[in-house]
C-alpha positions as CSV (number, residue, x, y, z in Angstrom):
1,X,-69.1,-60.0,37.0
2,X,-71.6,-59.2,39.7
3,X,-68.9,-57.9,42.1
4,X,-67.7,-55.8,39.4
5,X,-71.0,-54.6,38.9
6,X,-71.3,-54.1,42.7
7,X,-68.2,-52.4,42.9
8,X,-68.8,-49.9,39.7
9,X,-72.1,-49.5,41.1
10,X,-70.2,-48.1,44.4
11,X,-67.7,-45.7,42.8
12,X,-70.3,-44.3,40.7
13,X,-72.6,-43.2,43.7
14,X,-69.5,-41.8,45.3
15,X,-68.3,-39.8,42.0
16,X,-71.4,-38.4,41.4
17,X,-72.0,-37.1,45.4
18,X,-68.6,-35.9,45.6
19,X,-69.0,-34.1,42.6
20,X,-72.8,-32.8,44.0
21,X,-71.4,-31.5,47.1
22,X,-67.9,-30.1,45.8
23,X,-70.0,-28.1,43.2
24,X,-72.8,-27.2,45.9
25,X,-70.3,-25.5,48.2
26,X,-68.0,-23.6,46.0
27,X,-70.9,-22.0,44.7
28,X,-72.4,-21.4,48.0
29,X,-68.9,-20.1,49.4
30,X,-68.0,-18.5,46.1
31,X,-67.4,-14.3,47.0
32,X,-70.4,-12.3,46.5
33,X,-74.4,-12.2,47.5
34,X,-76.0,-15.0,45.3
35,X,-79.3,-13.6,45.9
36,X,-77.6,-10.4,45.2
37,X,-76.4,-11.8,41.6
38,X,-80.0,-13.8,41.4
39,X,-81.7,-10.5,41.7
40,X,-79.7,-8.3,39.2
41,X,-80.0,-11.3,36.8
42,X,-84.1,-11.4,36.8
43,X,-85.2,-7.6,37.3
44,X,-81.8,-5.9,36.3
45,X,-82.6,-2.2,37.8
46,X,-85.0,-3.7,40.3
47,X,-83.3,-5.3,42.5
48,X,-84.0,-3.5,45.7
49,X,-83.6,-4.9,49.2
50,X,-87.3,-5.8,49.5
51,X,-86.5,-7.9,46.2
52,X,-83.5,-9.7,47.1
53,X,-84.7,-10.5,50.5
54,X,-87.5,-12.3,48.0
55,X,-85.3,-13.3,45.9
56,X,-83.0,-15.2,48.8
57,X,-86.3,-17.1,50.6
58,X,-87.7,-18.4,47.0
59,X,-83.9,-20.2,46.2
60,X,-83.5,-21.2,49.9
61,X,-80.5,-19.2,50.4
62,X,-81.8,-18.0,53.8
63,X,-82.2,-21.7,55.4
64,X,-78.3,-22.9,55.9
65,X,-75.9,-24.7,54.2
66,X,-76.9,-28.3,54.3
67,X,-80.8,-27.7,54.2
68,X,-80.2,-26.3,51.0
69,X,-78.3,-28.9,50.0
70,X,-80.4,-31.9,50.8
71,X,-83.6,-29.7,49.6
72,X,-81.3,-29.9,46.3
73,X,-80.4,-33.8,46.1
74,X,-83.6,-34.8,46.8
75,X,-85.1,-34.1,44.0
76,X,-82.2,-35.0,42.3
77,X,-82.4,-38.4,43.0
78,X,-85.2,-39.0,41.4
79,X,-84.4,-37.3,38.2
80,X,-85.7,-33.7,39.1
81,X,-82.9,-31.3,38.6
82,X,-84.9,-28.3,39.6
83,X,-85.8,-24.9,38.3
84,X,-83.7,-22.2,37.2
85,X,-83.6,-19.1,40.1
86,X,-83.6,-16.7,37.4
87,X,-86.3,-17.8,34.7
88,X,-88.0,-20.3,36.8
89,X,-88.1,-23.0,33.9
90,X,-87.2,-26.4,34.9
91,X,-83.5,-26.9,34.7
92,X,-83.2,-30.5,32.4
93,X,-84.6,-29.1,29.4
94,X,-82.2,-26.4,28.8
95,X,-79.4,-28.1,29.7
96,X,-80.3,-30.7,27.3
97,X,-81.2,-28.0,24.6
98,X,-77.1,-26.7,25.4
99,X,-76.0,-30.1,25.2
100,X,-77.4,-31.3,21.9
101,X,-75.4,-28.2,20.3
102,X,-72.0,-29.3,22.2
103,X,-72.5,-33.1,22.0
104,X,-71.9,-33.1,17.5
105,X,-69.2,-30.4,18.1
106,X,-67.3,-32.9,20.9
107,X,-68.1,-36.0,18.3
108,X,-67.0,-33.9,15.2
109,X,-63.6,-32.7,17.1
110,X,-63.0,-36.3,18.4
111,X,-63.7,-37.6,15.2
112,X,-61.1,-35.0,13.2
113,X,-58.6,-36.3,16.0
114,X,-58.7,-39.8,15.2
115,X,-58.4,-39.4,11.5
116,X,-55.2,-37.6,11.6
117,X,-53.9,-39.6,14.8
118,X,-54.5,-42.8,12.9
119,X,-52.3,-42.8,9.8
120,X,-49.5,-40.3,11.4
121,X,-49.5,-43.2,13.9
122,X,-48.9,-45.5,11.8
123,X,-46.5,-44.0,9.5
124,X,-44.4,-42.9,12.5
125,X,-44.3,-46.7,13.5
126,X,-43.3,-48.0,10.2
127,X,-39.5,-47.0,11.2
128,X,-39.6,-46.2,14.7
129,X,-36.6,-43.5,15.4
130,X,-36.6,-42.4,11.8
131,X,-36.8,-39.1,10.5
132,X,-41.0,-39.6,10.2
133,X,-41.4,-41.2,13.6
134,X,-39.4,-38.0,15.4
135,X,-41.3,-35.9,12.7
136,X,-45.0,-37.3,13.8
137,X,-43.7,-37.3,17.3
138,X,-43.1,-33.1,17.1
139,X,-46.3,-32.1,15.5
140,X,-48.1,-34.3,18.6
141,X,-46.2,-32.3,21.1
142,X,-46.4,-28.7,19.6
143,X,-50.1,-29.9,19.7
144,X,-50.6,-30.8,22.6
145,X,-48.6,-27.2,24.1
146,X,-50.5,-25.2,21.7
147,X,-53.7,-23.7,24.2
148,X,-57.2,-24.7,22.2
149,X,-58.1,-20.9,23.3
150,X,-55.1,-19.5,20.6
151,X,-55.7,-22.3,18.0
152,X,-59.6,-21.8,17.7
153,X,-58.0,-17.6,17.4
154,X,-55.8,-18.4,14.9
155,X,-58.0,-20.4,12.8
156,X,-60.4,-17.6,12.8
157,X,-57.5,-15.1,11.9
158,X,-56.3,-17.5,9.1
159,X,-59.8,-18.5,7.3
160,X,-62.9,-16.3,8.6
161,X,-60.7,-12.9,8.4
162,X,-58.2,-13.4,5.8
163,X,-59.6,-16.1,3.1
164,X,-63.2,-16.1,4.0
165,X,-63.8,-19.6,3.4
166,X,-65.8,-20.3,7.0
167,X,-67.4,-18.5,9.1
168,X,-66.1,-17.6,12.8
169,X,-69.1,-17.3,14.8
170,X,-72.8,-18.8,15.2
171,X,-73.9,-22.7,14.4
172,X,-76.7,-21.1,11.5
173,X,-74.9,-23.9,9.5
174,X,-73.4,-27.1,9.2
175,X,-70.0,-24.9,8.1
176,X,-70.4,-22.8,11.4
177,X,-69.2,-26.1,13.3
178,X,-66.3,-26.6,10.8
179,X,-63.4,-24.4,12.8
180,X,-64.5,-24.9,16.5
181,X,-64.5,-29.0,15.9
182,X,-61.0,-28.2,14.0
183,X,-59.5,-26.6,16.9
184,X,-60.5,-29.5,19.5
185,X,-60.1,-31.8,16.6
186,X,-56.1,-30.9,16.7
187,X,-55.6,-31.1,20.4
188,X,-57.2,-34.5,20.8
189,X,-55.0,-35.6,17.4
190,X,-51.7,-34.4,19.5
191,X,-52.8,-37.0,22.8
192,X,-53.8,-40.1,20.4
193,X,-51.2,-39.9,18.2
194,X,-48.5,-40.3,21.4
195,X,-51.1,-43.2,23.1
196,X,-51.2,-45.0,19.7
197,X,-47.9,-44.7,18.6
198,X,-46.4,-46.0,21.9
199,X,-49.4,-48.4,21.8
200,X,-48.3,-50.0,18.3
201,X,-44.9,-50.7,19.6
202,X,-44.9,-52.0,22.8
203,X,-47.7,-54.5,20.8
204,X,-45.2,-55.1,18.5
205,X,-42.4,-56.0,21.0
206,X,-44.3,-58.6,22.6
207,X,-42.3,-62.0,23.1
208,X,-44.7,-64.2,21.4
209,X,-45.4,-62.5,18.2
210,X,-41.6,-64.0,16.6
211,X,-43.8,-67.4,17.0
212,X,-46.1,-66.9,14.6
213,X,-43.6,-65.4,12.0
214,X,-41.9,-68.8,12.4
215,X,-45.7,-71.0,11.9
216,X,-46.1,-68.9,8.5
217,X,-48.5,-66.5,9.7
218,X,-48.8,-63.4,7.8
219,X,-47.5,-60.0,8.7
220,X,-51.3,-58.5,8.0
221,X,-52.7,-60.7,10.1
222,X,-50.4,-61.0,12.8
223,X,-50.9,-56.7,12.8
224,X,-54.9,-57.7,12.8
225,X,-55.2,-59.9,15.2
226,X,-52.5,-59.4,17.7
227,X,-51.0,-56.4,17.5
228,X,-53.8,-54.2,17.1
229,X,-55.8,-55.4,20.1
230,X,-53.0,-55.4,22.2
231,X,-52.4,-51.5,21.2
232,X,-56.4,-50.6,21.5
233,X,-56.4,-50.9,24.9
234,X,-54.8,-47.8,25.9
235,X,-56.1,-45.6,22.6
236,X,-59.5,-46.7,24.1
237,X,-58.8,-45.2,27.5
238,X,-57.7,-42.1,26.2
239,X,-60.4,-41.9,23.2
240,X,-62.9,-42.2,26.1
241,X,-62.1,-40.0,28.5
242,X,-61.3,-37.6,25.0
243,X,-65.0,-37.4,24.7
244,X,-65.4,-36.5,27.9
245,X,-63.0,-33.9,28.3
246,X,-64.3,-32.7,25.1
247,X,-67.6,-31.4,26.3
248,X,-66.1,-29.8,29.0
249,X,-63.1,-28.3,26.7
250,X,-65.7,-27.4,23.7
251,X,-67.3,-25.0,26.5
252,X,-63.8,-22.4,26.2
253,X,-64.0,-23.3,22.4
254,X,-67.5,-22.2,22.2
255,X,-67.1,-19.1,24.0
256,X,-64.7,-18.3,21.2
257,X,-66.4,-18.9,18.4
258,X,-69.7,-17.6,19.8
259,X,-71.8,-20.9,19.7
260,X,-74.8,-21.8,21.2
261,X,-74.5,-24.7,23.4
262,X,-72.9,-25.8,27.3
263,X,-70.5,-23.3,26.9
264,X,-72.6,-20.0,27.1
265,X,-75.0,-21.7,29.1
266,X,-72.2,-22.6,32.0
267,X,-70.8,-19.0,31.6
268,X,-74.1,-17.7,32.2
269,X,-75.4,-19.3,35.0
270,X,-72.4,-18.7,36.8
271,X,-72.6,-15.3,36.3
272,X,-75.8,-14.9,37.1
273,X,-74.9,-17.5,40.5
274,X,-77.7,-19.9,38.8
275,X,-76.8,-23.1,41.4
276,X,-79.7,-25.2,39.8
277,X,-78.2,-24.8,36.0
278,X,-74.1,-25.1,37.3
279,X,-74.9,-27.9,39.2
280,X,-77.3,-29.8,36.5
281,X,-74.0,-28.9,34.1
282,X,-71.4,-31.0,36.8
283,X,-73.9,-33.2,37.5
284,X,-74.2,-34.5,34.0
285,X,-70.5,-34.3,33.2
286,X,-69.8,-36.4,36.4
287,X,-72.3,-38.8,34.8
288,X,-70.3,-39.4,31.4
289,X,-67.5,-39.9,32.8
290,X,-68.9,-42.8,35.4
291,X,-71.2,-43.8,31.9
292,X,-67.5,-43.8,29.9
293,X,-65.4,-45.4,32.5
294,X,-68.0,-48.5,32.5
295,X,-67.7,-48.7,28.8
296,X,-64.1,-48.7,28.8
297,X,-64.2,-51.9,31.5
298,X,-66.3,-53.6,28.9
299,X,-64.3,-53.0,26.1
300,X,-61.0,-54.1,28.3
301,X,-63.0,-57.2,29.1
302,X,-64.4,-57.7,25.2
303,X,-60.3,-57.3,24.2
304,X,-58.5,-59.0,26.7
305,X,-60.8,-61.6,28.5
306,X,-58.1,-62.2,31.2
307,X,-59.2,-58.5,32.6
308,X,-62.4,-60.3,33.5
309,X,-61.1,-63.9,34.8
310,X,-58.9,-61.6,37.0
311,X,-62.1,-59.9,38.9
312,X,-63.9,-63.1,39.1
């Protein structure tokens, strides 16, 4: 366990400053003045030469590449993700303001998933190759091609314009979050339903399970207690990294259906060539996924304890 720990410990700290420096120099080598883009952001009209000139000394554009950088990750190691160039606010509070209107949306789509990939899983499984396993099998893959950008449009064409039962845009309510967690509900159905279905059956071709037909154990619990383990593993992969992806997918989604949240404030501060905010945004995401993958290795360990005797 402790070189597990060592060794998570490791790939962590080299996800998160890979993902530090990658999004530091695209946005530093991205086309265009930044201090330019700063400039227009905070005094529109204003922006002169004298003001840009400002503008570049106050972010530390105007001392190098790798100055900037370390002047950046200093901070940052100590939990300090620095001021907005634009507004001058420090950076964590905002970003946690976005997040705690994306983190329900990415909880409500994965939720949404999971109750329709559940049962259409196991129905398809019930008689693998039949007419409702090739059926189940379709609407996973039409899923999956459909874009979440044309769904969350055609939602919004179907019941905000023409029956006016939700509403399209905003979060005033608790129906505003109805159609945006539908449309990344429905893509993260399409992937589970293909993990668990294939899942279920592999568990159920496993060599040993004839055994306990023959020593009187019960289908139900032979489903319970050895089949669906063996199929969690992979579902919990993919429901992990689903959560993941689903804050950064929900930021397209809530572009579309005008929501406040990571989605406007990404598109924002890389319009306005924010560094502090974009890079607080990867930063975090790079985080979740390190915090996910750990969780994952715990649950592998939890269901199959001869993950962990193989580390030891």
């Amino acid at each position: 366990m402790i070189r597990f720990l060592a060794s998570l410990t490791f790939r962590a700290a080299v996800v998160l400053s890979g993902a530090a420096l990658a999004t530091f120099a695209l946005l530093w080598h991205a086309p265009g003045d930044p201090a330019l883009a700063i400039a227009m952001a905070r005094y529109d009209a204003l922006a002169t030469t004298d003001v840009i000139a400002i503008v570049r000394a106050e972010a530390g554009l105007d001392v190098g590449f790798w100055p900037a950088f370390l002047a950046w990750v200093g901070p940052l190691l100590v939990g300090d993700f620095g001021q907005s160039s634009v507004t001058g606010h420090d950076v964590l509070p905002e970003v946690m303001t976005a997040l705690s209107y994306t983190m329900p949306l990415a909880l409500a789509g994965l939720l949404i998933g999971l109750a329709i990939s559940l049962p259409l899983a196991i129905i398809a499984t019930r008689r693998p190759r039949g007419w409702l396993d090739r059926f189940a099998v379709a609407i996973a893959s039409i899923g999956a091609a459909i874009p979440a950008y044309w769904l969350g449009l055609l939602l919004i064409l179907l019941f905000a314009v023409h029956l006016g039962w939700l509403p399209a845009m905003g979060a005033r309510t608790s129906a505003h979050i109805v159609l945006p967690a539908l449309t990344l509900g429905l893509g993260v159905a399409a992937s589970l339903t293909r993990i668990l279905r294939s899942g279920i059956l592999e568990a159920r071709d496993q060599p040993f399970l004839p055994a306990f037909t023959r020593r009187g154990v019960a289908a139900g619990g032979i489903e319970r207690d050895h089949v669906a383990p063996h199929a969690a593993i992979p579902v919990i992969t993919v429901f992990g990294l689903e959560l993941a992806f689903l804050l950064e997918g929900a930021v397209m989604v809530e572009v579309i259906f005008a929501r406040p949240g990571l989605g406007s404030f990404l598109v924002n501060a890389i319009e306005a060539r924010d560094f502090p905010k974009v890079q607080a945004v990867v930063v975090l995401a790079a985080i979740l996924f390190v915090t996910v993958n750990l969780l994952i290795d715990l649950l592998y360990r939890t269901l199959d304890p001869r993950i962990g005797e193989r580390d030891a």
